[in-house]
C-alpha positions in Angstrom: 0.0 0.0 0.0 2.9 2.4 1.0 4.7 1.8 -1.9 1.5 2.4 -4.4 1.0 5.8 -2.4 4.8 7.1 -3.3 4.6 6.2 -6.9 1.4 7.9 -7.0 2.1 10.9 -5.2 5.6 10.5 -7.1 3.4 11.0 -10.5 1.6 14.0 -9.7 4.5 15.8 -8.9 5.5 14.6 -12.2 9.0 12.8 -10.5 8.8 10.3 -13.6 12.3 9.1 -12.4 11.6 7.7 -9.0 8.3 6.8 -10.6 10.2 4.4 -12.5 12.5 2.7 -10.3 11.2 3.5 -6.4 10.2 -0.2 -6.3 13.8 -1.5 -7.0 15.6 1.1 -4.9 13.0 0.2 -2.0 14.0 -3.5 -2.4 17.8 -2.6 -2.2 17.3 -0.8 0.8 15.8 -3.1 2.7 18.0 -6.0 1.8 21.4 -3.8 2.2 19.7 -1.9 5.4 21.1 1.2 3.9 20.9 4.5 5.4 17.8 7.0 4.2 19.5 9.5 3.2 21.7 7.0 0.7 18.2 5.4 -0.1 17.0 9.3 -0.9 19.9 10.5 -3.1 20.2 7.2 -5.3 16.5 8.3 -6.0 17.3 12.0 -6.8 19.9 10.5 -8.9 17.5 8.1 -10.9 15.4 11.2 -11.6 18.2 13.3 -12.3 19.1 10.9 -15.1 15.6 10.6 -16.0 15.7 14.5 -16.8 18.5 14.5 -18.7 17.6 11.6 -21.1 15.0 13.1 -21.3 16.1 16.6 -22.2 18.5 15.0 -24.8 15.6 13.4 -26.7 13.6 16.3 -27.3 17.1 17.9 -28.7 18.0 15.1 -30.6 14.5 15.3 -32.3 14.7 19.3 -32.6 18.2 19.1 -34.3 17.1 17.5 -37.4 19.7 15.0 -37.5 20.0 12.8 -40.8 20.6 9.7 -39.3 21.0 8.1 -35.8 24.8 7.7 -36.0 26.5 7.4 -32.2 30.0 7.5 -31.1 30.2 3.9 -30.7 29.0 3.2 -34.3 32.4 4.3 -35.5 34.7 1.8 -37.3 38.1 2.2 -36.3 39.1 -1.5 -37.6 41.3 0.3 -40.4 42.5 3.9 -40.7 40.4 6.6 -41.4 42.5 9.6 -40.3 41.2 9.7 -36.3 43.1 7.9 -33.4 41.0 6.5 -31.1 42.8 9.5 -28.8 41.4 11.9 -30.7 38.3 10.4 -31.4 38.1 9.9 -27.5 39.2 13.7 -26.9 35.9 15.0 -29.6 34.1 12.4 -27.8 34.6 14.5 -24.6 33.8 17.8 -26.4 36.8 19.6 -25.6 36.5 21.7 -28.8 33.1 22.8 -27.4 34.8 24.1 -24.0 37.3 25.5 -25.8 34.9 27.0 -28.0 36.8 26.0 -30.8 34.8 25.2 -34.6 35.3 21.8 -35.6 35.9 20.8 -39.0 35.7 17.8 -41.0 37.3 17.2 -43.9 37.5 14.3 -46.5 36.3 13.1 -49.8 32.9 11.4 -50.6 31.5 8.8 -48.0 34.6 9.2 -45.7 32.5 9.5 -42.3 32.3 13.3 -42.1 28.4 13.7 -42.3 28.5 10.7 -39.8 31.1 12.0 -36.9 29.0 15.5 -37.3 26.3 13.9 -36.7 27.7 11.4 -34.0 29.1 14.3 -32.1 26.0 16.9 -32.3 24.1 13.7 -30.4 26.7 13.7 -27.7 26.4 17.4 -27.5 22.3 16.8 -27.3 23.0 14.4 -24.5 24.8 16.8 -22.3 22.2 19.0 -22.8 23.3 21.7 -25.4 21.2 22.5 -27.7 22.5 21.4 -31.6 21.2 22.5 -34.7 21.8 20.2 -37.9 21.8 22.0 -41.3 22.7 21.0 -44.5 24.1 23.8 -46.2 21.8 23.8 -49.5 18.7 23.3 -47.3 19.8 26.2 -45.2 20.0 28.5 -48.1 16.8 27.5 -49.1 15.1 28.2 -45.2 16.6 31.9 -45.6 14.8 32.3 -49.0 11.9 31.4 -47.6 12.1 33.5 -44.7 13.2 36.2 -46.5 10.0 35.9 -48.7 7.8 35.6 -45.6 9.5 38.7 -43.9 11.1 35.8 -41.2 14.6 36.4 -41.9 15.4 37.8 -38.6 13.5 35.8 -36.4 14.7 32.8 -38.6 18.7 33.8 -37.7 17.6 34.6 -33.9 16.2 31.4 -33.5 19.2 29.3 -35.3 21.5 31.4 -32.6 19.4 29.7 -29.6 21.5 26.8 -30.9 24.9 26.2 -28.6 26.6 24.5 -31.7 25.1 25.0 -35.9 26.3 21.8 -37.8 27.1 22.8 -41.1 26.7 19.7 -43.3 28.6 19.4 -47.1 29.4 23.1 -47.0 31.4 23.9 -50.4 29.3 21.6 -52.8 29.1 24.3 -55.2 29.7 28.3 -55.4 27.7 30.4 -53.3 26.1 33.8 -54.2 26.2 37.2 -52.9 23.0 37.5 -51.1 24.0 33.4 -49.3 27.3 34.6 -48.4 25.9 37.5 -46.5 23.2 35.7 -44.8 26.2 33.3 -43.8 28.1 35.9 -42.3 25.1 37.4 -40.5 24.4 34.2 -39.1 28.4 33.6 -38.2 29.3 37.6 -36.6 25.7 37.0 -34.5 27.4 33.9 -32.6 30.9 34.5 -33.4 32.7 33.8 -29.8 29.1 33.0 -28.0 28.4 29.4 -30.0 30.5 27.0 -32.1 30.1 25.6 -35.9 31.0 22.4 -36.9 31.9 21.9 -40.9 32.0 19.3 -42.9 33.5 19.7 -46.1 35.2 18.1 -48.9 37.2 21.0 -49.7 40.4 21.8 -48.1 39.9 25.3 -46.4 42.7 26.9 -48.5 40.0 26.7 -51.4 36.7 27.7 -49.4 37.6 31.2 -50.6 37.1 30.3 -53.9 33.3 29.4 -53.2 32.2 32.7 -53.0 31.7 35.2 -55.7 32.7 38.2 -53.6 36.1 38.3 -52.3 35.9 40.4 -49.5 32.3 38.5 -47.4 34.0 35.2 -48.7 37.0 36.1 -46.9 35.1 36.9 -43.8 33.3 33.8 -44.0 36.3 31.9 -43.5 37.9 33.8 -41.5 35.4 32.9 -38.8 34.8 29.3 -39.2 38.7 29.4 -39.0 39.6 31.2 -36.1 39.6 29.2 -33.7 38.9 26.1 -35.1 40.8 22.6 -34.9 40.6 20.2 -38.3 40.5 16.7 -38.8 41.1 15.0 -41.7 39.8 11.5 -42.7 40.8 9.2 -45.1 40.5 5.3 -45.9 38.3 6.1 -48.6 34.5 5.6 -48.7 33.1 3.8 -46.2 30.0 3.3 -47.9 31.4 1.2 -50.7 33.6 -1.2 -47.9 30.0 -2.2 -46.4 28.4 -3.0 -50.2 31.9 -5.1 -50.8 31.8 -6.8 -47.5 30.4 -10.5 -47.5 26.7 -11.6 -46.7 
């Protein structure tokens, strides 16, 4: 009876956490005669976690990720450019602390689009809030915008965003009026949020992508500085899985 009481009164105060798992922690404290106030904080800490997991799904959702690609889903059986030291070191998201840009670099189905993507969801999981964007499709959201008079709100919402992922930027020259939208979007959150690239062009060419020399070159200047790079290779990754036997 006592227990059915807690988890009810647990629901209406919407503790989902010890909703979930006062019975277990109830047995374990009577078998271990552990002290209440232990019994108390390993159920703050199960709704603690319960909070966060939940926090990081609702990101995860709200970033628009392409796939569902994790950390752990990386295949380091051959090299592709990334020691597992420094895969362990993004994997901490010490370029976020540092607030450092990330880019990644590498031809055609290297695993660039897939780290990004890996990364933004450990970002979502430690509760940062991650925006994924392939760079065509954010072109065509400030068109629209502009059209419906959003533009503004459009760029102040993207800037609620801890970390943009920008996804196959350099796939083709931009324009005047996308490189200026781009730099209004990087000089609102230059220093305040990070930008992770991936690209298939080495940055000494990025310059090249853009029709006017002088926003082109302020582009790149601050997706460079700071930043850190890597570089993969090993070739595509999609092709190894079609050639691997049934």
């Amino acid at each position: 009876m006592i227990p059915d009481q807690t988890r009810q009164l647990a629901h209406q105060l919407r503790l989902f956490g010890i909703h979930a798992h006062l019975e277990r922690r109830a047995s374990e404290a009577l078998a271990s005669q552990m002290h209440p106030l232990e019994f108390l904080r390993l159920l703050l800490e199960d709704e603690a976690l319960f909070r966060k997991d939940r926090v990081a799904k609702i990101l995860a959702t709200r970033a628009r990720f392409r796939s569902s690609a994790e950390i752990d889903d990386w295949d380091g059986t051959y090299d592709r450019g990334i020691p597992k030291a420094k895969l362990k070191e993004l994997a901490s998201l010490s370029f976020f602390l540092n607030q450092e840009n990330l880019l990644l670099l590498g031809k055609t189905g290297e695993g660039k689009s897939h780290l990004a993507v890996a990364l933004g969801r450990r970002l979502c999981a430690e509760g940062l809030q991650t925006t994924f964007l392939p760079v065509n499709l954010l072109f065509e959201e400030i068109a629209a915008a502009k059209a419906a008079g959003k533009y503004l709100p459009l760029l102040r919402q993207l800037n609620k965003s801890k970390v943009i992922v920008l996804d196959d930027f350099g796939l083709r020259s931009y324009t005047h009026e996308e490189a200026t939208a781009l730099v209004d979007l990087l000089e609102d959150r230059y220093q305040r949020g990070v930008v992770i690239v991936t690209s298939q062009v080495d940055p000494r060419g990025w310059l090249k992508l853009f029709e006017d020399a002088v926003v082109g070159e302020a582009i790149v200047d601050r997706l460079l500085h700071p930043s850190q790079r890597v570089v993969l290779k090993g070739g595509s990754y999609r092709e190894r899985l079609t050639k691997k036997p049934a």
